[in-house]
C-alpha positions, -999 to +999 in steps of 0.1 A: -102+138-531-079+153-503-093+162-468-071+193-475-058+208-507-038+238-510-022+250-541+001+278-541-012+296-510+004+330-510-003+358-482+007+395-483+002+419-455-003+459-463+020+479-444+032+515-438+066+503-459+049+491-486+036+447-490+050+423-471+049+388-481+047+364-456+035+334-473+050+325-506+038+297-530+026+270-504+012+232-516-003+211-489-020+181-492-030+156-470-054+128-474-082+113-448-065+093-423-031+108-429-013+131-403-002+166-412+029+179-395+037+215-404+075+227-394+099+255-398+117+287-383+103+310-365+083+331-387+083+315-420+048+313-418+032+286-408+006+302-385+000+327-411-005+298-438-032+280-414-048+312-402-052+318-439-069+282-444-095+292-418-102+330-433-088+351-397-061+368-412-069+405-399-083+431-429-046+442-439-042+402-453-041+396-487-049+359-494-042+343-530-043+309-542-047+286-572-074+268-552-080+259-512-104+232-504-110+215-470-131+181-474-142+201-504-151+234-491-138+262-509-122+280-479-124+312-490-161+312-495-167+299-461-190+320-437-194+311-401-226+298-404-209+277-436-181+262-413-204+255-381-222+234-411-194+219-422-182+208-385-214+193-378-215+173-407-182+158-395-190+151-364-221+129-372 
């Protein structure tokens, strides 16, 4: 299993012109002990993509994908009392 897995991560912001997409169709992967390097332009979303991943995307964010797991952990079930679990258990 993947430390993280992220299958077609998409990410839409409501606007006063209508939905923007900012994030479109985005696979990660990266396995335990492997290093994760994430680059691009300027604004082609890969703060949006990881802010996504950790659920602080303000309430305008629209956040889609096929699945999103972090050593496991469905991401976008994760609560704060859920991840403070979750870092903890890491860290022992």
């Amino acid at each position: 299993m993947a430390l993280l897995d992220i299958k077609n991560l998409t990410v839409e912001f409501q606007t006063a012109g209508g939905q923007f997409r900012a994030v479109d169709g985005v696979d990660i992967s990266c396995d335990a002990g492997e290093i994760l390097s994430i680059v691009g332009e300027s604004g082609s979303g890969k703060s949006v993509s990881m802010l996504a991943l950790m659920g602080l995307l303000p309430w305008t964010a629209t956040v889609s994908a096929d699945h999103m797991l972090l050593m496991g952990w469905i991401c976008s079930v994760w609560t704060k009392v859920s991840a403070v679990k979750l870092l903890a258990k890491r860290l022992q």
